[in-house]
N, C-alpha and C positions, 0 to 999 in steps of 0.2 A: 340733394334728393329731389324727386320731381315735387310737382304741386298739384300735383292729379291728382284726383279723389274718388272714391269707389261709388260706383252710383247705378248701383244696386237698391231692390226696394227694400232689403233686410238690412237688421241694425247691426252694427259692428260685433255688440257682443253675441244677438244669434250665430252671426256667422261664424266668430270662435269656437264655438260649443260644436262644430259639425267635426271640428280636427281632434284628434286627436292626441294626448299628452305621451310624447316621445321619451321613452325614459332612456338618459345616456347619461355614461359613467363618466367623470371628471375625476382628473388625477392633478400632480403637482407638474403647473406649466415647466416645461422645457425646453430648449432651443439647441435649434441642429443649423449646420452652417455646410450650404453645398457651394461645387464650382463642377459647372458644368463646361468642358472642355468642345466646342464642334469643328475646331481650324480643322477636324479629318472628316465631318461629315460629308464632304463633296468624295471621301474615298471610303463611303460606308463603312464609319467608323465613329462613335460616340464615347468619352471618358468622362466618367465621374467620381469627384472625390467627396465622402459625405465624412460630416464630426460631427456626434452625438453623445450625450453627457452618458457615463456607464459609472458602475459600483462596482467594485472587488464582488468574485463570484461569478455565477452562471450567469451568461446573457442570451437573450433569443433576438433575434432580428427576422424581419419579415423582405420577402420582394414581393410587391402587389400582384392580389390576382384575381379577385373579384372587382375587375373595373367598374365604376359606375359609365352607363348608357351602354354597350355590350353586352351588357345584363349576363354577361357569362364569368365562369372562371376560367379565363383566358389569358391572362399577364403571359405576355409573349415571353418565358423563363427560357426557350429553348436558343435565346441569341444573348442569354447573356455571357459572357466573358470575363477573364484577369479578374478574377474576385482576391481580393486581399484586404486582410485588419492587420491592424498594429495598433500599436498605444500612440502618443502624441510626439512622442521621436522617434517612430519610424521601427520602435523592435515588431517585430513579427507576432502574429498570436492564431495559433490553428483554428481552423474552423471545422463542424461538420454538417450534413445536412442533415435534417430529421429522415428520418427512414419511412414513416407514413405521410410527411407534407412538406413536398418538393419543392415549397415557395419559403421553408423555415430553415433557419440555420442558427446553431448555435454553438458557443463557445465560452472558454473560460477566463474573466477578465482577471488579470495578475493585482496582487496588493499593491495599492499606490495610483493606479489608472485611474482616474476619472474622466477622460475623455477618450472615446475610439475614433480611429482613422479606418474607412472603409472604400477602397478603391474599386473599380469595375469599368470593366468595358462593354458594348454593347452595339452588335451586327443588325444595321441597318436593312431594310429595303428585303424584307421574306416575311410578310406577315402571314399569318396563318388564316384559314376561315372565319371565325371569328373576331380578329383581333386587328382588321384593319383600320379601323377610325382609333385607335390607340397602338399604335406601332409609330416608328421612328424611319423617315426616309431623307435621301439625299441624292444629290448630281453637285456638278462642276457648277451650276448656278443656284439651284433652288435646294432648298430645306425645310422637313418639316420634325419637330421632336415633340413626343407624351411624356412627362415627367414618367410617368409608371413605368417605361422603360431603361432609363438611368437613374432610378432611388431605391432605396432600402429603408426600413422603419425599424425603431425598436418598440419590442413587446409591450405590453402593458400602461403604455401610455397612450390617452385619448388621442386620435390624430387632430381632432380640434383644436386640441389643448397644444399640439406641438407644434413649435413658432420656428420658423423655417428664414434664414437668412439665404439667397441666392444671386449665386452670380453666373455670366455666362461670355464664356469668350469664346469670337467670334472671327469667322476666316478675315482673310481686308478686304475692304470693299463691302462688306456684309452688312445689311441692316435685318434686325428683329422685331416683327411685330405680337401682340401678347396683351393681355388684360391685366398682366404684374404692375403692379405700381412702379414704374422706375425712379430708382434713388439718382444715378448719375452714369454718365458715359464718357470711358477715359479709355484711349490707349484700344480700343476696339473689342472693352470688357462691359458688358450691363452690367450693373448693382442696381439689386431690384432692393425695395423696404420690405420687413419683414412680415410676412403673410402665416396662416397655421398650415399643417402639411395637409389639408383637404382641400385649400385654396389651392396650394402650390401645385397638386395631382390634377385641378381644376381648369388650370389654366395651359393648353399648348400654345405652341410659337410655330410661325412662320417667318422662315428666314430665306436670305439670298442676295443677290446680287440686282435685281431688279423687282421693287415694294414700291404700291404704288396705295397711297392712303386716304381714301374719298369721308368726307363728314355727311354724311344722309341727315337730311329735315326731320326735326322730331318733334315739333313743336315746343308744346310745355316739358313735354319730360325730358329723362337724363341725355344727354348725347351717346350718338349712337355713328361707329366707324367702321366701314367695309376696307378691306385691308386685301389686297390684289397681288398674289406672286406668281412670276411666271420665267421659264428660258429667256421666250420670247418678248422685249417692252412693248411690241405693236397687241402683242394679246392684254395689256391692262388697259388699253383705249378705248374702255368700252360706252354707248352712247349716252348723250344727256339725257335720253328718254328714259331706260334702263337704270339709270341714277336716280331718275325723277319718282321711275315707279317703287324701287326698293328705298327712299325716304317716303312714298305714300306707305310703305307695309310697315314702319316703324310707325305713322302717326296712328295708324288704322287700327294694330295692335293696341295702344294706348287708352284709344277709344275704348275697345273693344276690353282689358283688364280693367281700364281705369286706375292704375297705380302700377308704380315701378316697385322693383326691390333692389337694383343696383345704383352705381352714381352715375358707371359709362357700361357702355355695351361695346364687341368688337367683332364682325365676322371677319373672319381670316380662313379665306379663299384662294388653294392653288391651282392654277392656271396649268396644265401642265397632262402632256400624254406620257409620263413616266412616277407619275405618283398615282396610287389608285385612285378612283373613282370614292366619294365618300363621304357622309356628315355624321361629325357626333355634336351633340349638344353641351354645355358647359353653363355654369349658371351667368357667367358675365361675359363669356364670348362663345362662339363654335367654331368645329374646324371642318372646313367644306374640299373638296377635292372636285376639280371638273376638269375637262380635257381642255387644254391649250386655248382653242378658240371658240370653246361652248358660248360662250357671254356675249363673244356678236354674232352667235348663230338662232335665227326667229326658231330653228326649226328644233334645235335643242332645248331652245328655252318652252317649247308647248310643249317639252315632257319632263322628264325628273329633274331634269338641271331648272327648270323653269320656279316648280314651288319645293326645293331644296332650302334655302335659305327663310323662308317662311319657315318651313316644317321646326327647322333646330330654333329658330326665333321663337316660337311658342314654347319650345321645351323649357327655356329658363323660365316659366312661369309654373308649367307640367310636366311634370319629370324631375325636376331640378330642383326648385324654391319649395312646389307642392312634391310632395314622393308618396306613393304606397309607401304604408309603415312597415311591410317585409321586408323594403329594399330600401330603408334607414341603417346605416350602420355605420359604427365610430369607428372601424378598419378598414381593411380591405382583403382581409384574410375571411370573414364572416361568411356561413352561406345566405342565398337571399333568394328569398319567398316572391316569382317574378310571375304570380296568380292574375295582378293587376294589371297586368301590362293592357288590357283590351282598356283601361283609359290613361296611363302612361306614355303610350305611343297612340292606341284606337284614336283619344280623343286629340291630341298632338294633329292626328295626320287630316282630320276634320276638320281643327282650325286650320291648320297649313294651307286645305286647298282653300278656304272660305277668304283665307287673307293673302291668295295669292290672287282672286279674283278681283276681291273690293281693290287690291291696289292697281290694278290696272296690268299686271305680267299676263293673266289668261281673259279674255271673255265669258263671256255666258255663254256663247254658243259651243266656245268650245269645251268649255265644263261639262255645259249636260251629255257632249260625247265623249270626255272623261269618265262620269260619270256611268254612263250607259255602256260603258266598256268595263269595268270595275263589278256592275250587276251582272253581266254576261261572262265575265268569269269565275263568279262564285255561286252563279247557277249551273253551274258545273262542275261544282266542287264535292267530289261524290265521297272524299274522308270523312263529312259532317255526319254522315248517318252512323260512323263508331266513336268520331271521338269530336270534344266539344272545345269550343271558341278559347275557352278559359284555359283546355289543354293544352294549348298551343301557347299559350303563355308561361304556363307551368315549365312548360319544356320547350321556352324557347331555342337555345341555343343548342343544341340536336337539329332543328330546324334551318339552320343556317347552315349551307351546304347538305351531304347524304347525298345518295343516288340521287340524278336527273331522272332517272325511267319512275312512270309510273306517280307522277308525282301529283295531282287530283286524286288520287288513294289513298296517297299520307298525308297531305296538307302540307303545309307550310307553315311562314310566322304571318297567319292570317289574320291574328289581333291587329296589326294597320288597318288593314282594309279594308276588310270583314268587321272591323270597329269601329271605319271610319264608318259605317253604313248604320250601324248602331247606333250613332249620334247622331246620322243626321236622322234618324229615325226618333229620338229623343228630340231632338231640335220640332221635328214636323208635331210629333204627339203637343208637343207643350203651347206652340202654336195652335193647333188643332182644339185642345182641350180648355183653352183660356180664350178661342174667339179672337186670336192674332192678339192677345194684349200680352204672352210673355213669349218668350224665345229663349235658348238655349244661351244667345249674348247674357241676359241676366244672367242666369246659372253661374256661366265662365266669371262676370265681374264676380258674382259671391263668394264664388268658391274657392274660383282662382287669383282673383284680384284681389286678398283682403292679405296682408304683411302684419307679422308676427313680431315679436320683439328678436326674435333670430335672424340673421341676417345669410342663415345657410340653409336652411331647413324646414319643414313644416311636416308632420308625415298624416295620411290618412287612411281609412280603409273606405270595406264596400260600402257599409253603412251608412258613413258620414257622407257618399253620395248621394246614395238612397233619402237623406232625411235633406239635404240639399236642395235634391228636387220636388220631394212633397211641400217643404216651403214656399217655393213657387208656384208649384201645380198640384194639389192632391192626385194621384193617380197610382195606381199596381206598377211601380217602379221595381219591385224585388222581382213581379211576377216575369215581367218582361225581361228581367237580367236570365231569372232562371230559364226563360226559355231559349231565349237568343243565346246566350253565352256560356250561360253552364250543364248545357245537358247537347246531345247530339239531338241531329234535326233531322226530319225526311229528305227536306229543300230548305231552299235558300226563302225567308219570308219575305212575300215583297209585297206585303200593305202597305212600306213607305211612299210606294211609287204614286199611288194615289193621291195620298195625304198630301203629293206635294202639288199636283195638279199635273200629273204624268200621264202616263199610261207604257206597256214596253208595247212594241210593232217590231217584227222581221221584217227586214227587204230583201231585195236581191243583191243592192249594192252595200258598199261600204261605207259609212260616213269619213270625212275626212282625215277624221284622228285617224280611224282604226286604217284606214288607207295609207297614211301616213306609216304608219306604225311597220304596218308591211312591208312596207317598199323598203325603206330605209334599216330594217331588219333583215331584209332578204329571206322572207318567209311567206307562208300563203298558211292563212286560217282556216278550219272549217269546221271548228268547236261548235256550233248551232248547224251540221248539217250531219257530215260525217264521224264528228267528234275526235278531229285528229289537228294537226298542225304539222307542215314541213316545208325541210331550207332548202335553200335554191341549189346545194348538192343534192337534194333528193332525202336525205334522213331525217327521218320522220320524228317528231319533238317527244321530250320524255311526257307531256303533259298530254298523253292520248284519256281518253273522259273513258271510264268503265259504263257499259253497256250499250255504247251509242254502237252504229256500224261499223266503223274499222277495230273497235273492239268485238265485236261480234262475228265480224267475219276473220278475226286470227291476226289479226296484224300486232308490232311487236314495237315501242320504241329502240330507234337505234340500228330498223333496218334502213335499207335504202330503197328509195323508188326509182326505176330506170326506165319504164315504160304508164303511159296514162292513153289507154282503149286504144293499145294496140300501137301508137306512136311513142317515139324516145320522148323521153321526162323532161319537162319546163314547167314552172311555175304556173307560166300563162294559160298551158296547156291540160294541168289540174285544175286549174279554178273553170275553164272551157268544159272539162269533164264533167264536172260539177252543176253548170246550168244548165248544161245536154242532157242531162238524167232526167229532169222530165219529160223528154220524149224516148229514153232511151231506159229509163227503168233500170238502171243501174250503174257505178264506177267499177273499172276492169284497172287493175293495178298490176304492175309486173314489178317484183322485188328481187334483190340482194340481201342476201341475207347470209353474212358469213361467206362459204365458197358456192352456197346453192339458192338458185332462182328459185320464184313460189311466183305462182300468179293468183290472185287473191280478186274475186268479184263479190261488190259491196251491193248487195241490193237495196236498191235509195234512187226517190224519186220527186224529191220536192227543190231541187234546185241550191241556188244560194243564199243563204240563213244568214243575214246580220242584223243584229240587236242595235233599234234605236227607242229613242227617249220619243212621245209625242204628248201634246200639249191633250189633257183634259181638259175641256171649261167648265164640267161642272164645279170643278174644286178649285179655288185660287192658286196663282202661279208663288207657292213660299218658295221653291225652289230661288226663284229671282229675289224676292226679299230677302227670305237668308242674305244672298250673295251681294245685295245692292248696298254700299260703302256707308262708311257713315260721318264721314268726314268732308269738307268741302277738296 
């Protein structure tokens, strides 16, 4: 274990008193023995053979479905295949399904069994909305497997408690990467040491024909291994510098917890334009998805591919090690209370960006137009006035996917974003309030940095935030959750902008990012002018803003524009429109819509509207403090 030490101004045992005591059921250990078959994963095909101790009598068995990090009840059931039990020579034993819970099945164990044989197949490469960073994919080279899609559990035993033997045979040529302990590799079979079945659900594999295994700088703490699959070996070539800065995000983390909770860490990253796009967090490794040659691309890496692998790096500290005590549970059958998510993921996606900067992947310059893009789209988030921050958490996973039209109406999973703006708004208050002497880092080390005698778990509520941060800073900590988070809002508040030594300013141009963002989206913005957004077909984006001009003048996500004042439709040629309106006192739009044109004139006269960040001096630049490393 590391030699890090928590260095926080609270004492060990305050900081215990903020968690709360996790009550979970313990039963008599037991041991299941799987062999996970993938020589057919390259032909979208997964087999698994599980053996788990049973008693004469009724037995119930489960298939995962409340995944952890998904936060849904999504266990992809609808690919699984060849289900069959027998006893331990092979006789046959009927099964059925529960008639109210499509993830249960049960059956009756014959006198004399004490062990079941339970086989299943499992249709790769169709995840559903939800259920992509926990689905099972393949090709002729690359593989990735979720235990949750080739396992089964029996009933009433803790999955803590159940001690999980596994093995994994593998196409030729294949290697596996994984946070399993491995016992030994024979014959092109892993034998992993025995782990409990939360570990074993914990931990995905990347497999293939071309695994390429970098050891990232971590200083004092655990070792920590970026794990590389791809088609292509020219795509895991990626630079020394890019190497250099993802061992800066490991050391900077360290700093920033002050204490590990694992021995080794592993991201395992596919390379790859035929696996989705994807990260889920895992408490000792993640599993990241990016397209083929995202990793030596600058231009990918200054967007979501850039502070991906931070974001799920934090998670095994929050999310993971630390959890809301709704979404503690000793199955995976359980429902789960996903109220917290605005610091689950909120505060995740906060550290994500803070330590994707200290290590050197983004600048500051281009943070604050990160940044200034992120407030300009949820000042324009017109769902907040019915339903609140917290609700979106409630109901995450409805939010993931649902109509595109109209979608600043409903909101989204705006707990990230809209949470990550909560903390740094917590970050600037604490700051603010203490005279630069505490910051949100203490908070993180308290809270987040302090390990438990469990080596899986810790659960918390609101409270134990709430009393977290009066320990640091006296301050209306519940008053501010209630207002930001749990109640619906007129607008978006943006006192943080101050506090950080900002200010917002419209221009006419676009900063870089968001210019960026454009071009390489093949779309034209004009959220801050017209309140609309369209692609360079001309259809107009589901995220048109209620009340602004093109909702006012009738326009509809989903039509098409074919005319902009009178000339045929180009992108260039809209945004052209759009700075003419000041002389010209309004946009003249000619649509498609269905089989019938509409020609639609937006009265609008201020030009073009882009949101940037500008330095106030009366108030210090926290924004750059926050962000400034703290490591050599």
């Amino acid at each position: 274990m590391s030699s890090l030490r928590f260095a926080a101004s609270l004492s060990i045992l305050t900081i215990m008193a903020f968690f709360s005591v996790v009550p979970v059921t313990r039963s008599v250990a037991a041991t299941m023995e799987v062999t996970l078959d993938t020589r057919d994963l390259p032909r979208r095909l997964l087999h698994s053979t599980i053996e788990m101790p049973v008693s004469p009598g009724p037995f119930t068995f489960w298939y995962p479905e409340w995944i952890p990090g998904i936060h849904a009840p999504r266990g992809p059931i609808q690919n699984m295949a060849g289900l069959k039990v027998s006893d331990s020579d092979g006789n046959p034993i009927a099964w059925t399904r529960d008639p109210l819970n499509r993830h249960r099945f049960d059956c009756m164990v014959p006198a004399g069994v004490t062990r079941l044989r339970i086989s299943m197949d499992y249709i790769t490469n169709q995840p559903s909305t939800n259920s992509k960073g926990v689905d099972s994919y393949g090709n002729s080279l690359l593989g990735v497997v979720n235990w949750n899609t080739v396992l089964l559990y029996p009933d009433g035993i803790s999955a803590a408690d159940l001690r999980v033997t596994a093995r994994v045979v593998l196409p030729d040529t294949w290697q596996a990467a994984s946070s399993l302990p491995l016992n030994a590799t024979e014959n092109n079979i892993n034998r992993y040491e025995p782990v409990s079945f939360i570990e074993l659900m914990d931990s995905p594999m990347l497999l293939g024909e071309h695994l390429r295994q970098i050891d990232l700088a971590h200083g004092e703490g655990p070792p920590v291994y970026l794990h590389l699959g791809s088609e292509s070996p020219q795509a895991l070539q990626i630079d020394d510098e890019l190497i250099a800065q993802y061992g800066k995000m490991v050391t900077e983390a360290y700093a920033l917890f002050g204490s590990a909770h694992y021995d080794q860490y592993h991201f395992l990253v596919s390379c790859s334009n035929h696996i989705p796009y994807t990260g889920l967090e895992h408490l000792r490794s993640s599993l990241n998805g990016v397209g083929e040659r995202d990793l030596l691309s600058e231009e990918k890496l200054n967007g979501w591919v850039g502070y991906l692998l931070p974001h799920e790096f934090v998670h095994s500290w929050c999310g993971k090690y630390h959890r809301p005590q709704g979404m503690v549970r000793d199955d995976f059958h359980s429902v789960k209370d996903t109220r917290l998510l605005w610091v689950y993921e909120g505060l995740t996606q906060y550290l994500g960006h803070v330590l994707t900067v200290r290590s050197g992947i983004w600048d500051l310059e281009h943070y604050r137009q990160v940044l200034a893009t992120n407030l300009g789209r949820f000042m324009r988030q017109e769902g907040r006035q019915w339903r609140s921050l917290e609700d979106t958490a409630a109901d995450s996973y409805h939010l993931r996917g649902g109509s595109a039209s109209w979608s600043k109406l409903r909101r989204g999973q705006d707990y990230y974003n809209e949470g990550l703006l909560f903390w740094l708004e917590v970050d600037a208050l604490l700051r603010e309030q203490s005279e630069d002497k505490q910051s949100l880092d203490d908070f993180v080390a308290a809270f987040l940095g302090k390990s438990g005698e469990s080596t899986e778990m810790l659960g918390f509520n609101e409270q134990d935030v709430i009393d977290a941060l009066n320990a640091l800073q006296p301050y209306d900590w519940q008053g501010l959750i209630d207002r930001t988070i749990k109640g619906p809002q007129d607008a978006l508040p943006l006192d943080v902008v101050t506090r950080l030594g900002y200010r917002i300013e419209f221009r006419s141009e676009a900063a870089k990012y968001d210019a960026d963002r454009e071009k390489n989206g093949k779309y034209a913005s004009a959220y801050h002018s017209l309140g609309m957004a369209v692609r360079s077909d001309g259809s107009i984006s589901g995220a048109l803003v209620p009340g602004m001009p093109a909702d006012q003048a009738g326009l509809a996500p989903g039509m098409e524009v074919i005319g902009v004042n009178g000339k045929k439709f180009s992108l260039d040629r809209f945004r052209d429109a759009i700075k003419d309106s000041t002389t010209r006192r309004n946009v003249e739009l000619l649509t498609l819509d269905g089989d019938l044109f509409k020609t639609f004139t937006l009265p609008y006269a201020e030009g073009a509207r882009y949101l940037h960040l500008v330095r106030y001096e009366e108030n210090p630049d926290r924004l750059a403090a926050i962000l400034k490393p703290r490591t050599e």
